[in-house]
N, C-alpha and C positions, 0 to 999 in steps of 0.2 A: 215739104222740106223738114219740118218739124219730126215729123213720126220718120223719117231716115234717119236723123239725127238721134232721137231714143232707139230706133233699132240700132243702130250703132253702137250707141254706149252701151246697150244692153248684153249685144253679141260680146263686146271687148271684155265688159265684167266677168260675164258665164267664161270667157277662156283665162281670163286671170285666177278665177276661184279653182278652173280644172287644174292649171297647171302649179297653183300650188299644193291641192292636193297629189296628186301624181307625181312630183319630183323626189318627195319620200318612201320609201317603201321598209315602214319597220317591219311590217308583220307579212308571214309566209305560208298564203292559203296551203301552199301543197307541202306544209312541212307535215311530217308526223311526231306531234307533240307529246306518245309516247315516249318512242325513241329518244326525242330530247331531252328530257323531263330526265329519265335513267344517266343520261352524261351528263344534265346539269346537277345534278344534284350528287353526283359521284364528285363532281368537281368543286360546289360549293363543299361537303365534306371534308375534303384533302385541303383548301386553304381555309377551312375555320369561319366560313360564311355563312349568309342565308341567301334564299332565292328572293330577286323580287321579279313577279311574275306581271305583267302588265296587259291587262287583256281589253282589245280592241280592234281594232281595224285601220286599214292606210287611209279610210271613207273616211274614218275621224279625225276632225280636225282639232280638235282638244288635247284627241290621243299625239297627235304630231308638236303640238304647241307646248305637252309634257314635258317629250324629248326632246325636244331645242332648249329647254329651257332647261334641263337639267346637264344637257350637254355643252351647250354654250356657258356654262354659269360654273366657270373655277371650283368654287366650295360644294356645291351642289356635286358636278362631277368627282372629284377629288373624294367625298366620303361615298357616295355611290359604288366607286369602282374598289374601295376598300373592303367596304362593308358587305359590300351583297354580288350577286353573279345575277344577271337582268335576263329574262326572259319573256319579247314580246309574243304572247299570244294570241293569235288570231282568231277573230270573230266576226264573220261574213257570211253572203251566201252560198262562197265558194266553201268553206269551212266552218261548219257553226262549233265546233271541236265540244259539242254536246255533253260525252261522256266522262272527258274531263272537268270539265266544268261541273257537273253533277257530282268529281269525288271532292270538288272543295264546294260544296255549298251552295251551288249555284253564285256565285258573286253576280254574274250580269245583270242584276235585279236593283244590283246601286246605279246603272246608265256605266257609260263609258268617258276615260279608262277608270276602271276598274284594277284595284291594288291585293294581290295576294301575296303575305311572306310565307314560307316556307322555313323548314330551320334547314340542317344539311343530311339530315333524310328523309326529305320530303315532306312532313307534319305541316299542318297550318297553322299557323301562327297567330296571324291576324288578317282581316280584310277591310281593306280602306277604300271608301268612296274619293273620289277625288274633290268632291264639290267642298270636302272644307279643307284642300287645299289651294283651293280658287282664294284670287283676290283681283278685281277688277272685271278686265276680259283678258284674265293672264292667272298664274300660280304664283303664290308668295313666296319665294324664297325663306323666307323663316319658316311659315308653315310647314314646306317640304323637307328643309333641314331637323324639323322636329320631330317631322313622320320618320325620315329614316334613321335618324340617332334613338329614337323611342324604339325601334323593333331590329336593332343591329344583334349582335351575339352578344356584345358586353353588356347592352342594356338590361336584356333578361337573364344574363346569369346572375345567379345567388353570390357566388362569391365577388361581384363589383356591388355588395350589400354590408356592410360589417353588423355583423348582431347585435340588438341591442340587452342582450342578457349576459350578465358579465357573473362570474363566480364570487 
């Protein structure tokens, strides 16, 4: 009776963990993330953004836990959707999208997700591990608010700098 009872629980857990993972599905093995990459960055250009590029897989459940949290989270959302044009990128075994990932750097080498900005043609910017935007077994809101206000447009332009050499 006992070991029914743990096959039980056990089976219920393993279909509780599938069905959260699977009920998301940010990222799109069969996309071609050239193609995208040309329209999103035609389109970050024309409203004055950057890209942020998020690379991972539906497998991941981090990568999932990002986007709830940034989409669930007013402030978070609210400057996200200001500031940057969001491109998840896929990384599986349906798609390891290898050759992109080789023109920025390889990033897959900080684990997943995995952060690249772009500016609005195409350039890299920066690349962010996400582990120091962890805080618990979740992401800080302050910390993410600071990753994306530190690499927005205005952040890096010279002119939100005022000189300090005066005549």
């Amino acid at each position: 009776m006992k070991k029914r009872m743990l096959f039980l629980i056990i089976t219920l857990f393993v279909i509780h963990l599938n069905a959260q993972t699977s009920e998301v599905k940010l990222y799109n093995p069969e996309a071609d993330a050239k193609i995208d990459f040309q329209n999103i960055i035609t389109k970050a250009n024309a409203e004055g953004k950057h890209v942020l590029m998020q690379i991972g897989g539906n497998w991941c459940s981090w990568c999932v836990r990002f986007n709830k949290k940034v989409t669930e989270n007013d402030t978070l959302n609210s400057v996200l959707t200001e500031k940057y044009i969001t491109y998840h990128l896929n990384y599986s075994k349906e798609n390891w999208n290898e050759e992109i990932l080789a023109d920025f750097g390889y990033p897959q080498r900080f684990g997943f997700p995995v952060f690249v900005v772009l500016d609005g043609k195409g350039n890299r910017l920066h690349t962010q591990s996400s582990v120091y935007l962890e805080e618990g077994k979740g992401y800080s809101t302050e910390k993410v608010l600071e990753f994306f206000n530190n690499w927005s447009t205005t952040a890096i332009d010279p002119k939100s700098y005022p000189s300090k050499v005066r005549n």
